[in-house]
KOLTISE-237601 format. One record per residue (C-alpha): residue in three letters; x, y, z. Coordinates in nm, 2 decimals, always signed. Example, Ala and Ser with C-alpha at 12.3 -4.5 7.8 and 13.67 -1.06 7.14 Angstrom:
2
{"ala",{+1.23,-0.45,+0.78}}
{"ser",{+1.37,-0.11,+0.71}}
***
This chain:
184
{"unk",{+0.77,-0.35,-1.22}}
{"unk",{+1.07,-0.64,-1.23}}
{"unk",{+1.21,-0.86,-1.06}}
{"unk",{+1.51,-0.96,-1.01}}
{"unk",{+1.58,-1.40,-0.98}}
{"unk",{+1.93,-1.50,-0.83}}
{"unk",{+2.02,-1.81,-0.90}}
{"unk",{+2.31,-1.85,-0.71}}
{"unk",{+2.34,-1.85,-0.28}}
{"unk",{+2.59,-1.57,-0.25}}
{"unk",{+2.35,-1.35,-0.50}}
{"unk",{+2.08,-1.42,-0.26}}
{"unk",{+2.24,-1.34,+0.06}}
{"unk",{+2.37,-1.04,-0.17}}
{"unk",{+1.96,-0.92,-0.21}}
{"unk",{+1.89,-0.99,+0.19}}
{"unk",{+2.17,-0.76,+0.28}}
{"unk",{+2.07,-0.52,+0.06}}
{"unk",{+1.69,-0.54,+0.22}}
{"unk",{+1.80,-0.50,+0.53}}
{"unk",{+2.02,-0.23,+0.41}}
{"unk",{+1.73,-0.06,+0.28}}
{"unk",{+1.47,-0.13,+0.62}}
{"unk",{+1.74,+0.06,+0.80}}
{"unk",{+1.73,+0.37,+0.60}}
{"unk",{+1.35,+0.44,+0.68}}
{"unk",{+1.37,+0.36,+1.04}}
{"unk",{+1.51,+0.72,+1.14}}
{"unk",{+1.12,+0.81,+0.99}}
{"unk",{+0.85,+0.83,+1.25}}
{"unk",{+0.65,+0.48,+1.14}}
{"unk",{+0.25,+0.48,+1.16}}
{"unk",{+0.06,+0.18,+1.15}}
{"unk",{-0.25,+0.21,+0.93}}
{"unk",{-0.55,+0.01,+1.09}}
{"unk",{-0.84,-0.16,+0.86}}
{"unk",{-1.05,+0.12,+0.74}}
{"unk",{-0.79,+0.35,+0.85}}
{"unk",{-0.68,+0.65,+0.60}}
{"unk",{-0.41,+0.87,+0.68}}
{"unk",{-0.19,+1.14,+0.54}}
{"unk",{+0.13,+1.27,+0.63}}
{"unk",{+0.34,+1.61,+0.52}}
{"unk",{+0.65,+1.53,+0.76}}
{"unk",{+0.90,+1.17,+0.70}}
{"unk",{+0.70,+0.90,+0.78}}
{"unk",{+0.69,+0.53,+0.74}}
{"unk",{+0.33,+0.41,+0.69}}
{"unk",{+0.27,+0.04,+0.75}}
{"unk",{-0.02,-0.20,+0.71}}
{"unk",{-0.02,-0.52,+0.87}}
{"unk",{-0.20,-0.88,+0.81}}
{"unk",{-0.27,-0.73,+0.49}}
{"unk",{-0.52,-1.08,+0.32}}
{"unk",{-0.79,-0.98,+0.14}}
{"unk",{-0.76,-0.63,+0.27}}
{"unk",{-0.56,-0.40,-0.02}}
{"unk",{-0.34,-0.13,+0.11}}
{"unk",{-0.32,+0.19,-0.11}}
{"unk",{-0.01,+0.41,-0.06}}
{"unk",{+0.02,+0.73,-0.23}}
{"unk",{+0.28,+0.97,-0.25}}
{"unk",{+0.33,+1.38,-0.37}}
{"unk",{+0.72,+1.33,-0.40}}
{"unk",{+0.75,+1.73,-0.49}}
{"unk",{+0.57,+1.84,-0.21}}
{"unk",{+0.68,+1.56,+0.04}}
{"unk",{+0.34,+1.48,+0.10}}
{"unk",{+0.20,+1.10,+0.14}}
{"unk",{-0.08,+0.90,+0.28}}
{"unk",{-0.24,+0.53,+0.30}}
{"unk",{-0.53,+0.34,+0.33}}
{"unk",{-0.60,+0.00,+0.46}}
{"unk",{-0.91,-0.09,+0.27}}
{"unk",{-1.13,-0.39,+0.37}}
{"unk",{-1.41,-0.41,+0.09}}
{"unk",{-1.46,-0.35,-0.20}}
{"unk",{-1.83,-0.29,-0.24}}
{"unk",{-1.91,+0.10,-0.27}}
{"unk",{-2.12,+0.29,-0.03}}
{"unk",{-2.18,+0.70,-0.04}}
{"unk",{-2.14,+0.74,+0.31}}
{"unk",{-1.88,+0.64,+0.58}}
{"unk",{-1.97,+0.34,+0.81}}
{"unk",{-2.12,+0.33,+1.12}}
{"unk",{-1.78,+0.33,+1.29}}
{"unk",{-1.65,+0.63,+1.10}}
{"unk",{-1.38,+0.45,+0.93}}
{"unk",{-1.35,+0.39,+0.53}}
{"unk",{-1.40,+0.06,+0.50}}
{"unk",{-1.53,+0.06,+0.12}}
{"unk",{-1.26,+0.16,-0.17}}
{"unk",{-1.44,+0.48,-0.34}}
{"unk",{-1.48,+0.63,+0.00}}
{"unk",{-1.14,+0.54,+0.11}}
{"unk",{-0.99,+0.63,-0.18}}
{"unk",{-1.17,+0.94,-0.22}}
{"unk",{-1.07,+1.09,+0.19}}
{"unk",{-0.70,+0.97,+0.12}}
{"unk",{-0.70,+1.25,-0.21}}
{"unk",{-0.92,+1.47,-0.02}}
{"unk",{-0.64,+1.46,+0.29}}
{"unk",{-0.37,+1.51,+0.06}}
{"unk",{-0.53,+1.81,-0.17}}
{"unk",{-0.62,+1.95,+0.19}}
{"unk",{-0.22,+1.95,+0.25}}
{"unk",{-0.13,+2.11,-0.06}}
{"unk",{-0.11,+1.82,-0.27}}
{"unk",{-0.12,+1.85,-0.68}}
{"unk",{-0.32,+1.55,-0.75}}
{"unk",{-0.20,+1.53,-1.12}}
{"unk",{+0.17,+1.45,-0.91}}
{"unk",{+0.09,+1.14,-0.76}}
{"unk",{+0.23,+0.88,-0.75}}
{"unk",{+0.04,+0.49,-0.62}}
{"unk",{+0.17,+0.19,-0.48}}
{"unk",{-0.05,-0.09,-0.40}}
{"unk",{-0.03,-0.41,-0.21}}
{"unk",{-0.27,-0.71,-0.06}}
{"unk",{-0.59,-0.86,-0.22}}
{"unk",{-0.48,-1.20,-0.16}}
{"unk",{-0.75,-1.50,-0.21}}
{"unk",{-0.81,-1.72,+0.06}}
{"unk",{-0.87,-2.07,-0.01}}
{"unk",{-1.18,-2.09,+0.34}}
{"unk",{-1.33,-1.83,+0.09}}
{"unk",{-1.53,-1.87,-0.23}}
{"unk",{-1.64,-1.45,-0.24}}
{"unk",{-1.32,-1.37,-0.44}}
{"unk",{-1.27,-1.07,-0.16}}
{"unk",{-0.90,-1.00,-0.24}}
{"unk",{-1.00,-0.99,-0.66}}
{"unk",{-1.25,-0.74,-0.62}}
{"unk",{-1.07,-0.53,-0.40}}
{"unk",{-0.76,-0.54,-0.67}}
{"unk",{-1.03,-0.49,-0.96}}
{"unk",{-1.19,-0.18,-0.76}}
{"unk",{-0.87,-0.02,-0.60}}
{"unk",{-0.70,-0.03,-1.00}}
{"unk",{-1.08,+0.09,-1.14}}
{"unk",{-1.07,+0.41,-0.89}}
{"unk",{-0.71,+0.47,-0.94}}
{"unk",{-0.77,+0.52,-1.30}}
{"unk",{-1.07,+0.71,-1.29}}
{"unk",{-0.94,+0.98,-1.11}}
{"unk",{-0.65,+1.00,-1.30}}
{"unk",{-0.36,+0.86,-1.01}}
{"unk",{-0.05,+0.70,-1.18}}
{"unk",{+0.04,+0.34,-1.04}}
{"unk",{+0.36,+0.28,-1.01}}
{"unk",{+0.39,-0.05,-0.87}}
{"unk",{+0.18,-0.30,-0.73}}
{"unk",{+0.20,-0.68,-0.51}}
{"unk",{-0.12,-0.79,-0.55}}
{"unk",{-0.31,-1.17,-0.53}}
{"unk",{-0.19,-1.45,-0.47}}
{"unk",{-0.25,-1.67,-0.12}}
{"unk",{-0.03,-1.53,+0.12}}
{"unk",{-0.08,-1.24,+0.38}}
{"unk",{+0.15,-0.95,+0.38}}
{"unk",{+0.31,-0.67,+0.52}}
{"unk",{+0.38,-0.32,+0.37}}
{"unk",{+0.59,-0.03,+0.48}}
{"unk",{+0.60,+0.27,+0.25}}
{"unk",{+0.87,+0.54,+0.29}}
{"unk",{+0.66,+0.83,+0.22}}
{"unk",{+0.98,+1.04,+0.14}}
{"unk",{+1.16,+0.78,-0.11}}
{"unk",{+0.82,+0.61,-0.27}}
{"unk",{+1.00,+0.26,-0.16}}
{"unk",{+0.72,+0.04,-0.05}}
{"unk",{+0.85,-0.31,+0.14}}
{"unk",{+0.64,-0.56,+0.11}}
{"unk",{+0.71,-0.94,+0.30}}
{"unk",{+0.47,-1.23,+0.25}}
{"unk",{+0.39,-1.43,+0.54}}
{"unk",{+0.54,-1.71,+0.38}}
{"unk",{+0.93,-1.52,+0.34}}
{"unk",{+1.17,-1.36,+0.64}}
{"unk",{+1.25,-1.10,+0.38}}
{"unk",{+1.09,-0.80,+0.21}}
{"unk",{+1.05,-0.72,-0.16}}
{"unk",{+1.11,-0.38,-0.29}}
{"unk",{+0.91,-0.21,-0.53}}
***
């Protein structure tokens, strides 16, 4: 992953412009928001989004040969064998492990995918490190079954948003303390 630093105000304007230039092209996609211990996959265009994203990681992934792609909004990072009590996937193994069931169920090749990742942010109100050991889990289960990560706009302090293109693999991510969206 890079980034790009402008140091200069027309450059900057120059990489707003080109944001919004890039928003625009996946609004034409149906857009689903992805709710906290919410997974959901996709074979048509679709625009997945996870809001308020703190300590919460959202896990993107993407079969760009098959035009396949799903997300998960994952909450914590502690493993349980079983779904909650609400039938949502709030842990990251179990999460992780519906959003590749989902997409294998759609045709997926699983050695094709592709991950993006974004959240896990540390709250200063909170000493449990939430947001660490949901990045540390979320990159532990990626590797272990074998899912390439492509990018990732993890830690930090601030709350995000994150819109994935399921078609072109751009995920958008905006930080609660920017009015603009970095592409990865």
């Amino acid at each position: 992953m890079q980034q790009i630093v402008f140091s200069n105000f027309l450059s900057k304007h120059l990489v707003i412009d080109m944001t919004m230039e890039l928003i625009d092209s996946i609004q034409g996609k149906h857009e689903y928001s992805i709710s906290p211990g919410e997974v959901k996959s996709f074979s048509t265009p679709v625009t997945i989004s996870c809001f308020g994203l703190g300590a919460c990681v959202g896990v993107f992934l993407q079969d760009q040969k098959k035009g396949i792609a799903g997300g998960a909004h994952i909450n914590l990072s502690e493993d349980l064998n079983e779904f909650g009590p609400d039938g949502k996937a709030d842990k990251v193994k179990q999460a992780i492990h519906e959003l590749l069931s989902q997409l294998k169920a759609r045709g997926s090749d699983l050695k094709a995918l592709r991950a993006k990742v974004a959240g896990g942010a540390s709250s200063p109100a909170s000493p449990s490190f939430a947001g660490s050991k949901n990045i540390e889990s979320v990159i532990n289960y990626l590797i272990e079954e074998k899912v390439f990560l492509a990018a990732m706009d993890v830690g930090g302090t601030q709350n995000r948003i994150a819109k994935f293109d399921g078609v072109s693999g751009m995920l958008l991510v905006r930080h609660s303390d920017s009015n603009y969206y970095k592409v990865f």
